[in-house]
C-alpha positions in Angstrom: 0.0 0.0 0.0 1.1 3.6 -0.6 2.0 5.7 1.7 0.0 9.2 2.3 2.7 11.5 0.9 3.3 9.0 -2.4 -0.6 9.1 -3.2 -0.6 13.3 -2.9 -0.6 14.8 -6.2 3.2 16.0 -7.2 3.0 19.7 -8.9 6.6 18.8 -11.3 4.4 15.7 -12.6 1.7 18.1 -13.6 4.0 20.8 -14.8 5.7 18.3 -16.8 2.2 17.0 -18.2 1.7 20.7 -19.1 4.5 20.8 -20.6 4.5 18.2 -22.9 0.9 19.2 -24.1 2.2 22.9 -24.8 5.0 21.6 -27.2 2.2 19.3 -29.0 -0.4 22.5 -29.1 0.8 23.4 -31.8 -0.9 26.9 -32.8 -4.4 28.2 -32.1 -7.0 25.8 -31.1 -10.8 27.1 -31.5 -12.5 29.0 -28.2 -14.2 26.4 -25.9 -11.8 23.1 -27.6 -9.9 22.2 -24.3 -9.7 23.3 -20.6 -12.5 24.2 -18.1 -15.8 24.3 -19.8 -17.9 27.4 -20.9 -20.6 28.6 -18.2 -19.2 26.7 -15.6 -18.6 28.8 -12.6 -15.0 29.6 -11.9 -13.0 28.1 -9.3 -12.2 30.1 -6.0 -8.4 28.9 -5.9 -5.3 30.6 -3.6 -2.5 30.7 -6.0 1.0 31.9 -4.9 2.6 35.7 -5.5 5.7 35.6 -7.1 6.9 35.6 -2.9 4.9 32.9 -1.9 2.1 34.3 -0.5 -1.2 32.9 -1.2 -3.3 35.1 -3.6 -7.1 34.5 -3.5 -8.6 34.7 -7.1 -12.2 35.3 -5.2 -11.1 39.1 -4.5 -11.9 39.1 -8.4 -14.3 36.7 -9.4 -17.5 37.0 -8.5 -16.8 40.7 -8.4 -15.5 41.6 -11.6 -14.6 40.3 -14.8 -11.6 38.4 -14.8 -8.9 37.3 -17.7 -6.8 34.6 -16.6 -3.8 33.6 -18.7 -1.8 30.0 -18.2 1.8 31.0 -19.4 5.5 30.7 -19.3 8.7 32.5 -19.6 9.5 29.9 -22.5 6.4 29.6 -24.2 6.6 31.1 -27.4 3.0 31.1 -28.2 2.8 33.2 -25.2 5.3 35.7 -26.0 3.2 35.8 -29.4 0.5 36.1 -27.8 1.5 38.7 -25.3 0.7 42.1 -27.3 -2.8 40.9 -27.5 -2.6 40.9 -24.2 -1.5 44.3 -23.8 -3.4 46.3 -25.9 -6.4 44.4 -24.1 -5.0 45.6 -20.8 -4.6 49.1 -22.1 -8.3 49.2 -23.4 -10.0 47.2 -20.5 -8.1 47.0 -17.6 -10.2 49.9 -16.1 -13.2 47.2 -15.9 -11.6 43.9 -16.3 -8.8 42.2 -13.8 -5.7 41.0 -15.7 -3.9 38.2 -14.2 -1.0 36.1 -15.8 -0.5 32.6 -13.5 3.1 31.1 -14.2 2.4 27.5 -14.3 6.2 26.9 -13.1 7.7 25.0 -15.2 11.7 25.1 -15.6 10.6 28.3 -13.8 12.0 30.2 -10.5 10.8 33.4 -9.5 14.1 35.5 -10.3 13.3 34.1 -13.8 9.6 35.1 -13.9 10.8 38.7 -12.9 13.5 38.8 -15.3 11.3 38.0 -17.8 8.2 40.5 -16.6 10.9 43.1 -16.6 12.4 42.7 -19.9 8.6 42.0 -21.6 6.8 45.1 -19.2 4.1 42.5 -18.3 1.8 45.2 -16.6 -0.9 42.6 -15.5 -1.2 41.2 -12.0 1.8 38.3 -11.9 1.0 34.9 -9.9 3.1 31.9 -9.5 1.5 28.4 -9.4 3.7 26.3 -8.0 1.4 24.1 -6.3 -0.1 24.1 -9.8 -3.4 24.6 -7.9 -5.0 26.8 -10.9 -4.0 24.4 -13.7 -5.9 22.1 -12.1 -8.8 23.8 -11.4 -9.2 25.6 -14.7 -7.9 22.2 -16.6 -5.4 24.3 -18.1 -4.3 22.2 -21.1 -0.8 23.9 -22.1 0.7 27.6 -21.7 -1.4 30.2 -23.3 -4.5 29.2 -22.2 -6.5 32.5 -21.8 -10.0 32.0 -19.4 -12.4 35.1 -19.3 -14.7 35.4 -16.5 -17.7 37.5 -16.1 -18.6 39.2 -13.2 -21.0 36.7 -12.3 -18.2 34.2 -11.4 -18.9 31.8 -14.9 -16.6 31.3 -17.4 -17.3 33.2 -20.5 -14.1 32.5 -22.9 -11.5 29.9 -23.0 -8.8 29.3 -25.9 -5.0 28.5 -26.6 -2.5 29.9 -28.8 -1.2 32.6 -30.0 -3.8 33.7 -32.5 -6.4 34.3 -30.4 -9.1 37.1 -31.0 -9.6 38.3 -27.6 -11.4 41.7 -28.0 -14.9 40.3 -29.3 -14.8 37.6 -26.4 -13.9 40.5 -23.8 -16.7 42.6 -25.2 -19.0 40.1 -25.3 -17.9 38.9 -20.9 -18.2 43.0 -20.1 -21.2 43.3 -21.8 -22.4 40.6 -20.2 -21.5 41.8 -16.5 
């Protein structure tokens, strides 16, 4: 029989499953294709800052609408994707919560600042690495973008760099 602590989850097994399905992702997938579903209500997880402190995604959801992305300082579809990102920040972030969670793979912090530094990543940076919120939110590879209304329920999922977030974030604040 195994032994409490061999039958826990281990978060490098999961990082490593996430990474091996973000090198076979390949480019876009369509909205909706993988990850949690659409309509469900979004998961009230802690995830930790970038210095270990647990961060409570229910300050947001629930509240007000939420984007969520699933990404990685080596993630090139991420780093693609990342001026969509921006630009969305720019035009929403006045009635929308940006938050990037890096899902901690072949990741420290010092690297994950490095990188927000160098990139200006001006959304709110978390740290998974007890890969609480890739579980939660099925997250199937980096650059998994979730949108959540302000009703706590997801409105928009989709991978890849080619996403076409400004209709989908339209469509989750007018729906709030």
């Amino acid at each position: 029989m195994l032994s409490k602590k061999a039958r826990r989850p281990i978060p490098w097994a999961l990082g490593t499953a996430v990474l091996a399905l973000a090198l076979g992702a390949g480019q876009a997938r369509a909205q909706g294709d993988a990850g949690i579903p659409v309509g469900s209500k979004a998961p009230l997880v802690a995830v930790n800052d970038l210095d270990g402190k647990p961060v409570d995604l229910g300050t947001w959801i629930g509240k007000r609408p939420v984007l969520l992305e699933f990404w990685a300082t080596w993630c090139e579809n991420c780093e693609a994707l990342l001026p969509s990102l921006k630009s969305a920040y720019q035009a929403y972030s006045d009635r929308m919560e940006f938050i990037a969670v890096n899902v901690v793979v072949n990741q420290t912090p010092e690297k994950v600042r490095r990188y927000i530094s160098q990139h200006q990543m001006p959304f709110r940076i978390l740290y998974d690495d007890q890969a609480t919120s890739v579980r939660a939110y099925l997250a199937p590879a980096t650059s998994f973008v979730v949108l959540i209304g302000k009703d706590g329920k997801v409105t928009y999922t989709g991978l890849g760099p080619d996403q076409n977030l400004e209709p989908a974030i339209k469509k989750t604040l007018g729906a709030s």
